[in-house]
C-alpha positions as CSV (number, residue, x, y, z in Angstrom):
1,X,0.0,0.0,0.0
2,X,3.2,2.4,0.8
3,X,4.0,2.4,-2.9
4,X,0.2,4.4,-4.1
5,X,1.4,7.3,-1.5
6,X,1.7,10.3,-3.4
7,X,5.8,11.2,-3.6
8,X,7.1,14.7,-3.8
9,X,8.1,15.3,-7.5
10,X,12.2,15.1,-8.3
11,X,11.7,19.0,-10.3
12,X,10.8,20.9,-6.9
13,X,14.2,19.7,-5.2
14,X,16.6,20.3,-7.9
15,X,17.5,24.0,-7.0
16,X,18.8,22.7,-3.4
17,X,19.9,19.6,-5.2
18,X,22.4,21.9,-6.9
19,X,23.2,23.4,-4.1
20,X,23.9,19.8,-1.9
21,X,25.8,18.4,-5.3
22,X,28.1,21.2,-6.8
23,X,30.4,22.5,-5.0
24,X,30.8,26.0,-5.3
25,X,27.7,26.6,-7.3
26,X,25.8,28.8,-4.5
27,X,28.9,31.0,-4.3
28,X,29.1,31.2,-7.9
29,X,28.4,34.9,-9.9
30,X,25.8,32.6,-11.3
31,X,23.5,31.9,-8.7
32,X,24.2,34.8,-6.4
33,X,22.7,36.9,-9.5
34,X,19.5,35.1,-9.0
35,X,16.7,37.4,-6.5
36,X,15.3,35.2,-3.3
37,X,12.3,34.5,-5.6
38,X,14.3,33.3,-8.4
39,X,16.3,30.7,-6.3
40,X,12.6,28.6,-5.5
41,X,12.1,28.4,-9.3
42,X,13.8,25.0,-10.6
43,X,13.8,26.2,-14.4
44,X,15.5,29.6,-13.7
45,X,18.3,27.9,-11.1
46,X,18.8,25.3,-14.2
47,X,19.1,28.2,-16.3
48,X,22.0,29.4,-14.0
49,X,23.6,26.1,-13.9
50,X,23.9,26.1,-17.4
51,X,25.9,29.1,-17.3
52,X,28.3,28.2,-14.3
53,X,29.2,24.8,-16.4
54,X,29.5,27.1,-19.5
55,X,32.2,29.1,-17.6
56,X,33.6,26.5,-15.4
57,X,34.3,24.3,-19.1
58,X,35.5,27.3,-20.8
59,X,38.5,28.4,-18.3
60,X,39.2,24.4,-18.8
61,X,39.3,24.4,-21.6
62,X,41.7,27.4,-21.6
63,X,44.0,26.1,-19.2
64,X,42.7,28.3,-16.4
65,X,41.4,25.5,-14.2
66,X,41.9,25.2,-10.4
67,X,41.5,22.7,-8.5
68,X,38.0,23.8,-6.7
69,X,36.9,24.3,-10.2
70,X,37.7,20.9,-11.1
71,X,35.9,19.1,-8.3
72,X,32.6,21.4,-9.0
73,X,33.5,20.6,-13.0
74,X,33.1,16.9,-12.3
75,X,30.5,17.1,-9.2
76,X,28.4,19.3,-12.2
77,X,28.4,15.9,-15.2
78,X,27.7,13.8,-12.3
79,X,24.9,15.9,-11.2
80,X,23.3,16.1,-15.1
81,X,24.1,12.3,-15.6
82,X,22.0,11.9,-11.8
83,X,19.6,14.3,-13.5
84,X,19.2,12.5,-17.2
85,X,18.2,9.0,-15.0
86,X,15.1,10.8,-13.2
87,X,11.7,9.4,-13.9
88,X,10.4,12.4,-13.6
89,X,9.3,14.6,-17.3
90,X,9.7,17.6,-15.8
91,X,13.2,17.1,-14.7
92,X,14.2,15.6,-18.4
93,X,12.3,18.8,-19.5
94,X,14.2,21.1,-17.7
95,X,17.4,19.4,-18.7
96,X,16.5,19.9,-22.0
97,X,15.0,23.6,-22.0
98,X,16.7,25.3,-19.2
99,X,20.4,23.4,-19.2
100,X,21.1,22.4,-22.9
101,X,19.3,25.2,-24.5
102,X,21.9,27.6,-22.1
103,X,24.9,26.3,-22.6
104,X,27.5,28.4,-23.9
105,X,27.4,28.5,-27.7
106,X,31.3,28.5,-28.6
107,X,31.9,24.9,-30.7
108,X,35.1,24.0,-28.8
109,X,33.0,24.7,-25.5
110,X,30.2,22.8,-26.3
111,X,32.2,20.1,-27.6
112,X,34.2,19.7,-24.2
113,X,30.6,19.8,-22.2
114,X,29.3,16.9,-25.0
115,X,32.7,15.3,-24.4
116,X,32.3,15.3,-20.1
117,X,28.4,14.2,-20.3
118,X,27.8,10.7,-18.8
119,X,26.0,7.7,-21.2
120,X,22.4,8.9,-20.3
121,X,22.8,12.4,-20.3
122,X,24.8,12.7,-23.3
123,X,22.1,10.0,-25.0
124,X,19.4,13.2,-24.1
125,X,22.2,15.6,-25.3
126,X,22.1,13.9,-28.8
127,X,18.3,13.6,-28.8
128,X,17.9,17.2,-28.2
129,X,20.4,18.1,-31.2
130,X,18.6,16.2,-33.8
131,X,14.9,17.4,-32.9
């Protein structure tokens, strides 16, 4: 009977997910742009995520990579790949719309970020650029 108990959609928790997950994200330029109503809204904290990986896979790429940026770099694939498994459609969705839709549109960039996706997120990743 314990399984037809309503459970608390996946999408609601994904801005504190981020949070928990990625190091350094909440001290990021990134998210501390965001306004206290902003930070509740899972699409828009995505939406910041997007760019933090953007930047964090740029310097990288560029040879400007510290350690703490590494660990958040990795902590950030593992996070999408976490993400990509979720049986929830709104999460997939938000994926979609608010992380790969944002990422930074530079080839060698987005070629590094296709390059550090996981099997099932880069699977969605290759879905998304052929619809």
């Amino acid at each position: 009977m314990a399984s037809l108990l309503p459970t608390p959609r996946e999408y609601s928790h994904l801005p504190q997910l981020l949070v928990q997950k990625v190091p350094g994200f909440a001290e990021s330029p990134e998210y501390k742009a965001l306004g206290s109503a902003d930070l509740q809204l899972p699409g828009v904290v995505c939406g910041a995520f997007a760019q933090f990986l953007s930047r964090l896979q740029k310097d990288a790429s560029a040879g400007k990579r510290h350690k703490e940026d590494a660990t958040s770099l990795s902590a950030s694939y593992q996070v999408l790949e976490w993400f990509a498994t979720s049986h929830d459609p709104d999460v997939i969705n938000v994926i979609v719309v608010e992380i790969f839709e944002n990422l930074d549109g530079e080839p060698p960039v987005l070629e590094a970020i296709k390059a550090g996706l996981g099997k099932v997120s880069r699977q969605l990743y290759d879905k998304w650029l052929v619809v």
